[in-house]
C-alpha positions as CSV (number, residue, x, y, z in Angstrom):
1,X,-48.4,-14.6,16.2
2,X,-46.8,-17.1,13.9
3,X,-44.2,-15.3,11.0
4,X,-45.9,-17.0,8.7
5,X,-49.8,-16.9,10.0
6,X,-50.7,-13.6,7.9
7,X,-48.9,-15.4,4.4
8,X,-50.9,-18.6,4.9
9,X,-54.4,-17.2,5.8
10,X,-54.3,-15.0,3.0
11,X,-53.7,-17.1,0.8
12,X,-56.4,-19.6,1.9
13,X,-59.0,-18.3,-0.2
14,X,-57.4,-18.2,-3.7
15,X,-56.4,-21.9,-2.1
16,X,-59.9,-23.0,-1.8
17,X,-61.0,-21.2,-5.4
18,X,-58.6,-23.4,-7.0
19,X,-59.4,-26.4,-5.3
20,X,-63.3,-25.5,-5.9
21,X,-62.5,-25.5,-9.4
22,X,-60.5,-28.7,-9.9
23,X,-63.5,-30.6,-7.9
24,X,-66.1,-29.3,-10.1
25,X,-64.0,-30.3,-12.9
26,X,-64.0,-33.5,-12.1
27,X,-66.4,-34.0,-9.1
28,X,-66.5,-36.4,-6.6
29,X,-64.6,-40.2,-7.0
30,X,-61.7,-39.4,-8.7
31,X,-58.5,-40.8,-6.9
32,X,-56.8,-38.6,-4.5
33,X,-53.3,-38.1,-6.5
34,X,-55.6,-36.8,-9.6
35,X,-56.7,-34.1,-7.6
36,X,-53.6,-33.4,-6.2
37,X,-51.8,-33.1,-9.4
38,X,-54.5,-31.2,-10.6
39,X,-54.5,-28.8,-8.1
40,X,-51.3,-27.7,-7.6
41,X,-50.7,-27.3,-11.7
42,X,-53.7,-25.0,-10.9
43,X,-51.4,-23.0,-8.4
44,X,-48.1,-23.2,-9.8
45,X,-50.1,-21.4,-12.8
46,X,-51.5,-18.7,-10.7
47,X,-47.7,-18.2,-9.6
48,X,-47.3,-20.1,-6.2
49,X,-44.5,-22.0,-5.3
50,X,-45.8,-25.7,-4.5
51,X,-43.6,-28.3,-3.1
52,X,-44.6,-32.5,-1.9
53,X,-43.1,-34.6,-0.2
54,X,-40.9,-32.3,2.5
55,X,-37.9,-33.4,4.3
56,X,-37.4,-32.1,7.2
57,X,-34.5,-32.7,10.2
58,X,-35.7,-34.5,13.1
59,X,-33.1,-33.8,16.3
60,X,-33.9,-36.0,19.5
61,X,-32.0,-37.0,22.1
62,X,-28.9,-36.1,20.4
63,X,-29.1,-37.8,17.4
64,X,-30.9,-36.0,14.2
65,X,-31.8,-37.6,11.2
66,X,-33.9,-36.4,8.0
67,X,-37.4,-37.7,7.3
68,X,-38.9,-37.5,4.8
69,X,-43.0,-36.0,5.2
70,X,-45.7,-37.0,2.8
71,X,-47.7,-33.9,3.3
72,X,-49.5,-33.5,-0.1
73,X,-49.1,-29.7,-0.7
74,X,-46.7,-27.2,0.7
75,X,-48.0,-23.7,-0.9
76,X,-45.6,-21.1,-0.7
77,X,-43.6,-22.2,2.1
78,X,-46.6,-21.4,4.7
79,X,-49.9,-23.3,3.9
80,X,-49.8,-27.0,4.3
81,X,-52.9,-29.2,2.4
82,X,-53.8,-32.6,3.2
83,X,-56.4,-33.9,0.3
84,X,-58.5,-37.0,0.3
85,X,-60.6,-38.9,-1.9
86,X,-63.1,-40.4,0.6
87,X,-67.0,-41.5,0.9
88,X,-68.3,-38.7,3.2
89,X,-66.7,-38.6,6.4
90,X,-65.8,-36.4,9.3
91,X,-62.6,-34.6,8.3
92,X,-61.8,-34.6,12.0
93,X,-60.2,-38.1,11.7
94,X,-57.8,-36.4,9.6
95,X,-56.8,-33.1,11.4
96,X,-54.2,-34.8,13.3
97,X,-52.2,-35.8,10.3
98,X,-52.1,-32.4,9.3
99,X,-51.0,-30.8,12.6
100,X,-48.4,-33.8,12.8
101,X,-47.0,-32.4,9.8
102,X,-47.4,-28.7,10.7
103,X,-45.3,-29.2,13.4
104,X,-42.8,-30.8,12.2
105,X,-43.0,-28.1,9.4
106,X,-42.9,-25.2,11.9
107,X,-46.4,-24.3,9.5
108,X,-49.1,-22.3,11.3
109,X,-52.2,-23.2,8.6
110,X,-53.4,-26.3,7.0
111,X,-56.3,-27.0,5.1
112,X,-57.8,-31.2,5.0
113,X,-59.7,-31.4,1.9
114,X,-61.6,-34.2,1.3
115,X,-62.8,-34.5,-2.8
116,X,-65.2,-37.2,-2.2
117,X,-67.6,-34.8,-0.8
118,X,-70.0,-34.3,-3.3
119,X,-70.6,-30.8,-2.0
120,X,-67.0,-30.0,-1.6
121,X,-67.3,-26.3,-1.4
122,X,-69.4,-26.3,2.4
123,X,-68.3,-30.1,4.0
124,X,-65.3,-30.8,2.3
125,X,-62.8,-28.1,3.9
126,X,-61.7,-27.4,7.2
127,X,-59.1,-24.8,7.7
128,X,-56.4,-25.8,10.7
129,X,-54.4,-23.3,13.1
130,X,-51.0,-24.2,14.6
131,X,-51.9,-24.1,18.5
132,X,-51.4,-20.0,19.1
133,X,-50.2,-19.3,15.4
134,X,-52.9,-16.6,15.3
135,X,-52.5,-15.2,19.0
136,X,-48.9,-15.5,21.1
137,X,-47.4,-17.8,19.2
138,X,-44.3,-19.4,21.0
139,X,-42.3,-22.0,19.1
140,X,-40.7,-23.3,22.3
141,X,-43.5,-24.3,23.9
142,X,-45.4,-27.3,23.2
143,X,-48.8,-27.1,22.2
């Protein structure tokens, strides 16, 4: 199991509260950097660290470099969140953006929430496991 699984799904919930209550705030339409602003004033408050815009060290080949990631939400050093502001969609579209950047995190939990959904609470979350993070994780292999 991932170091870090255990942290991040507990934390999902209070996660997706908050979130909840920032979307029926301001429901559905609002831009996506409202939301995001919103949201993680609403966790900072509850007393979770919250970090945007990680930069992480890429090594390849033998050269390594620092990149900056636009992930939207880092919460507590374990749970990644990737928000959007869409019509209704298929949050699938969007999953690999969010286990591109919890890899490159080493994150084992992410959450894609889309706040176009007019209901928010039942189509506009999906919850998304680092390959093996829950089971035998193995950082060294890839997934």
């Amino acid at each position: 199991m991932h170091p870090l699984y255990e942290k991040a799904n507990n934390l999902t919930d209070e996660v997706i509260a908050a979130a909840i209550a920032v979307h029926k705030h301001f429901g559905p339409g609002v831009l996506e950097s409202i939301y995001v602003k919103c949201l993680e004033q609403a966790l900072k408050v509850a007393g979770h660290k919250v970090e945007r815009e990680k930069t992480v060290t890429i090594a390849y080949m033998g050269t390594t470099f620092d990149e900056k990631l636009r992930c939207d939400l880092l919460v507590d050093d374990c749970l990644v969140i990737e928000a959007k502001s869409v019509e209704p969609c298929d949050l699938q579209r969007f999953r690999m953006q969010l286990l591109s950047y919890m890899k490159l995190l080493d994150k084992p939990l992410g959450l894609v929430m889309n706040f176009g959904e007019e209901r928010f609470g039942s189509r506009g979350i999906r919850r998304v496991i680092l390959k093996g993070a829950d089971k035998g994780y193995d950082p060294f292999v890839p997934s």
